[in-house]
Every structure is written in C-alpha cells, then in structure tokens.
C-alpha positions as a Markdown table, in Angstrom:
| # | Residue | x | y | z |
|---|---|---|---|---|
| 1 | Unk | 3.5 | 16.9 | 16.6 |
| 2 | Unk | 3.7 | 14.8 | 13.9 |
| 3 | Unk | 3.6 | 11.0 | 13.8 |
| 4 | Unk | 6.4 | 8.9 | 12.5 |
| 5 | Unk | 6.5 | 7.2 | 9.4 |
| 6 | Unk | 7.8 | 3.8 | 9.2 |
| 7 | Unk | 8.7 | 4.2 | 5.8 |
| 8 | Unk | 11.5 | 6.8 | 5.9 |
| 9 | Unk | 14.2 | 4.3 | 5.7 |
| 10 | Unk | 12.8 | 2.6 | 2.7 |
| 11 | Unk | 11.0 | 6.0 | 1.1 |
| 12 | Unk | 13.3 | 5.7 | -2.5 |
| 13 | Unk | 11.5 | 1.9 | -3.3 |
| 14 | Unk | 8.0 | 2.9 | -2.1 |
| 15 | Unk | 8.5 | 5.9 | -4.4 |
| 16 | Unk | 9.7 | 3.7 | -7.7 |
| 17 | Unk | 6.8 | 1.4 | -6.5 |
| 18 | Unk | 4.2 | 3.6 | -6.9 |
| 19 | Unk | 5.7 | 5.0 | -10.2 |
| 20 | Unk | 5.4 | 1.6 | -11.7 |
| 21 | Unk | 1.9 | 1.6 | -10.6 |
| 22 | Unk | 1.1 | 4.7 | -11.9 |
| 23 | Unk | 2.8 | 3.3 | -15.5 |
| 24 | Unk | 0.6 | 0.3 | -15.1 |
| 25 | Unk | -2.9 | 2.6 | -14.6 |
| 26 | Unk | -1.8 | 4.8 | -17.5 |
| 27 | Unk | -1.4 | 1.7 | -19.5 |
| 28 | Unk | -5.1 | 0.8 | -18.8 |
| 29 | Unk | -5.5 | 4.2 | -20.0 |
| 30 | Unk | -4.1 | 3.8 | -23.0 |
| 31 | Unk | -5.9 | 0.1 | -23.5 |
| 32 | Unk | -9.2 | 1.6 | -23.0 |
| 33 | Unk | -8.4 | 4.3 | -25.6 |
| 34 | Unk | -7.2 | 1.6 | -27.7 |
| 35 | Unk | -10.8 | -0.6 | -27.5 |
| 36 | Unk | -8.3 | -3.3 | -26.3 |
| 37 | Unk | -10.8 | -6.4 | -25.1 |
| 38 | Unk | -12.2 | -6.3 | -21.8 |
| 39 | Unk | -10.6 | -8.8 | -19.8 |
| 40 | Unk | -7.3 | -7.5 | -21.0 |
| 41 | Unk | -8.0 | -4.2 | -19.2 |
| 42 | Unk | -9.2 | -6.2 | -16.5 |
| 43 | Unk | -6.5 | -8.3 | -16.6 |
| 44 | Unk | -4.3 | -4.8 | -16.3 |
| 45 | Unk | -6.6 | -3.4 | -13.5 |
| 46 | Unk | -5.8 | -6.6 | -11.0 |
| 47 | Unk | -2.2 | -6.3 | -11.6 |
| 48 | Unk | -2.6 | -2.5 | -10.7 |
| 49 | Unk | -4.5 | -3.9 | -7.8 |
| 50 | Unk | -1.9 | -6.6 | -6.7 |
| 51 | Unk | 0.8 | -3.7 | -7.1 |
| 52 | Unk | -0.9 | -1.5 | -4.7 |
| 53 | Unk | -2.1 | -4.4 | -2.1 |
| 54 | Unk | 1.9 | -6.0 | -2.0 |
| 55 | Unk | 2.6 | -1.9 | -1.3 |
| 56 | Unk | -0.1 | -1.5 | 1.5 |
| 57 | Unk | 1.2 | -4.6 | 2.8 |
| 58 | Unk | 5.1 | -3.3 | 3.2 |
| 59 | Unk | 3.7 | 0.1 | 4.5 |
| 60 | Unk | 1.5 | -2.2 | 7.2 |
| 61 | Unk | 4.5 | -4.2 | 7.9 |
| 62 | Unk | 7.1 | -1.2 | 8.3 |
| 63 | Unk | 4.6 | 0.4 | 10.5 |
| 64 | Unk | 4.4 | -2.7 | 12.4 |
| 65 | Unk | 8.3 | -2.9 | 13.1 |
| 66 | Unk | 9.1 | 0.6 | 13.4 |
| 67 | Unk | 6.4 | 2.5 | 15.0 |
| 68 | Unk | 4.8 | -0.3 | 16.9 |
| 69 | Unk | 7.6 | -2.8 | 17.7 |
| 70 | Unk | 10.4 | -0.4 | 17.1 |
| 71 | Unk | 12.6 | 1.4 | 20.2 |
| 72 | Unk | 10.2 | 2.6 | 22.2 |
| 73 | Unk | 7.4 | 1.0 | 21.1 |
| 74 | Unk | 4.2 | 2.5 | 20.6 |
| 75 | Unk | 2.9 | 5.6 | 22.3 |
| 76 | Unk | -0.3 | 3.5 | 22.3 |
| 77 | Unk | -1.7 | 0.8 | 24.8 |
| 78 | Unk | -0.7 | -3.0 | 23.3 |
| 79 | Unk | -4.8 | -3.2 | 22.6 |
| 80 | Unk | -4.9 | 0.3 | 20.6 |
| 81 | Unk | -1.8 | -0.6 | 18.9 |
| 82 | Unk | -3.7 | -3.9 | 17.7 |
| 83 | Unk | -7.0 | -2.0 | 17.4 |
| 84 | Unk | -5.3 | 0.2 | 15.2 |
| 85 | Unk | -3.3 | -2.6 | 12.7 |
| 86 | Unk | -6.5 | -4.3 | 12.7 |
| 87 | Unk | -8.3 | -1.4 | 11.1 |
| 88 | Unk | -5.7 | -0.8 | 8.8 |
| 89 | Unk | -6.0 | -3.9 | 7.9 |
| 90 | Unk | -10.5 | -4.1 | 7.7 |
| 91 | Unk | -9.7 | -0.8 | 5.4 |
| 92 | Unk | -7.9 | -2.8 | 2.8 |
| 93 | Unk | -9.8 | -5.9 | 2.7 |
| 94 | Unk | -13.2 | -3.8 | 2.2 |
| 95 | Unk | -13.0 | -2.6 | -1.1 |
C-alpha cells in the first residue's frame, strides 16, 4: 500500500517551487561558466539552499497536518509519529 502524501492538495506550487529552484541552480551554472566572482556564486548557491530549506519545511509542515494530525491521524504510535518528524527534521539540519 502506498503511503499518503501530504502534498497532493498543494502539488501545482511545490512543482513551480522547485522549477524556480532548478532556474536558480542553472543560473549558478551559467555564473560558473561565466568566471563570475566567487561569492557571487556563493551568494547564488545559499539562495538555492534557502529555496529548498523554505520547501522542505512546507513538505514537513503538510505532512505534519495531513498525515499526522489530519482525519484519522497517524497509523503510527504519538512517539513514532514524533520519532519520525524528528528525523526528518535531524536529516535537514545535517548537511
């Protein structure tokens, strides 16, 4: 069976998100190719970053309300349920 996404409702924005993420990383392509100075590709590569964090974030939050919270609430034991935000959460601040 598969598991439920907490992002069907809101799948069209999470979709132009990434898009404009995947502009802004082909943009650091192009700065690189263009020998653009190095904190301006950093610069470009934190904003990429931020994008995809504030995305993570929504997806964490959505899952939150909809699979956890949500009718019926989670399939999952209220310690699991926290074990398992928790690690989503350790993943992402890791890097």
């Amino acid at each position: 069976m598969d598991r439920p996404r907490g992002y069907t409702a809101s799948k069209d924005e999470l979709l132009k998100r990434l898009a404009r993420v995947e502009g802004q990383v082909r943009g650091v392509s192009r700065m690189v190719e263009e020998d653009r100075h190095c904190i301006e590709v950093m610069t470009q590569i934190n904003a990429a970053r931020g994008a995809l964090d504030q995305i993570a974030l929504g997806l964490l939050d959505g899952h939150t309300r909809h699979c956890l919270l949500g009718p019926g609430g989670g399939r999952a034991s209220g310690d699991a349920q926290a074990d398992e935000v928790m690690a989503a959460v350790g993943r992402m601040l890791s890097r």
